[in-house]
C-alpha positions in Angstrom: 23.6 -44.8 -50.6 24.8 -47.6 -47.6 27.6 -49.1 -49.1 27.9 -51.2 -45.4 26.2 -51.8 -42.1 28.8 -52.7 -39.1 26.4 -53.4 -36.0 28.2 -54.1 -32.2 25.5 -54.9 -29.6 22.5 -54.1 -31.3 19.1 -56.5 -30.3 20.0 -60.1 -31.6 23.3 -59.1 -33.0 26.7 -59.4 -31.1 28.4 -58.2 -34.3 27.2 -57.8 -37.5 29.3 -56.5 -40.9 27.6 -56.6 -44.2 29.7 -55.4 -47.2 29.1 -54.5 -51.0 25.9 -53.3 -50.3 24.3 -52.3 -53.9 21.1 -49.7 -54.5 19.0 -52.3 -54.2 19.6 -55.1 -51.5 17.1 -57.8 -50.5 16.8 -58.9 -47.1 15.8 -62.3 -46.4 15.8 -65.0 -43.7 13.7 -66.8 -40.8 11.6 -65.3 -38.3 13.3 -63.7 -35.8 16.6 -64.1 -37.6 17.0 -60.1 -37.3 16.0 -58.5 -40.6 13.9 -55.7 -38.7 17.1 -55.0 -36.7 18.8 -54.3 -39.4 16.4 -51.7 -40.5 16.0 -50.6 -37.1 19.9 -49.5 -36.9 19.5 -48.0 -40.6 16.4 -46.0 -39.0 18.5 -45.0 -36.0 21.4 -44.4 -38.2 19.6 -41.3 -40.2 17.8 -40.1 -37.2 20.9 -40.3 -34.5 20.1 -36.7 -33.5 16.0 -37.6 -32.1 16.1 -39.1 -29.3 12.8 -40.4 -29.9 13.3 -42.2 -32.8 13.5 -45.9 -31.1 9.5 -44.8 -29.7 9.0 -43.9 -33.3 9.7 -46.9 -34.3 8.2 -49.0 -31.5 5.0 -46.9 -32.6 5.1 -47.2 -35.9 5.3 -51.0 -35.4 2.7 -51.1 -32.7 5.4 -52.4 -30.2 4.5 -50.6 -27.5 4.0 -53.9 -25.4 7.0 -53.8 -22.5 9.6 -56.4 -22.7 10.3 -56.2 -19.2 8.2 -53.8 -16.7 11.3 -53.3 -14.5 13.7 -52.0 -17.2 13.3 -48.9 -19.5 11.6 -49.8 -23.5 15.3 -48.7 -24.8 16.9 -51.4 -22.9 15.7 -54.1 -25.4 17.7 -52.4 -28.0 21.2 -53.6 -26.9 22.1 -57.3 -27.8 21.1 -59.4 -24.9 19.6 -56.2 -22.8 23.6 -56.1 -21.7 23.7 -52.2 -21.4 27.6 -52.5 -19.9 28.9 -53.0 -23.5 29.1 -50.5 -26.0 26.7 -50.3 -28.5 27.4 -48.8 -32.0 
């Protein structure tokens, strides 16, 4: 079970810590407000050892569109596209 999620540079989020995480969590907001990020880095998280698991998930969600032609897919991951800061 996730008792917490600490994000740093990951899509939308600069930082992210969610605590006291239960069996059961709900997961609301706005659009765009970065509830599929979060299950994106839960995703990642238990597949960190397939590299292809950000296409999976792009394919699973029909994503496949490119943010930005001159920039790799993955590249959209980090929060703001900054690939200088760490990401974790």
């Amino acid at each position: 079970m996730i008792k917490e999620i600490s994000l740093k540079n990951f899509k939308c989020f600069n930082e992210l810590y969610l605590k006291q995480l239960k069996t059961l969590n709900i997961i609301a907001g706005k659009n765009n407000y970065g509830k599929t990020s979060i299950l994106d880095a839960i995703f990642c998280f238990y597949d960190v050892k397939n590299p292809a698991v950000l296409l999976n998930i792009q394919a699973f969600r029909k994503e496949m569109a490119e943010i930005n032609k001159n920039k790799p897919f993955w590249v959209s991951y980090f929060h703001d596209m900054d690939t200088s800061q760490k990401m974790s």
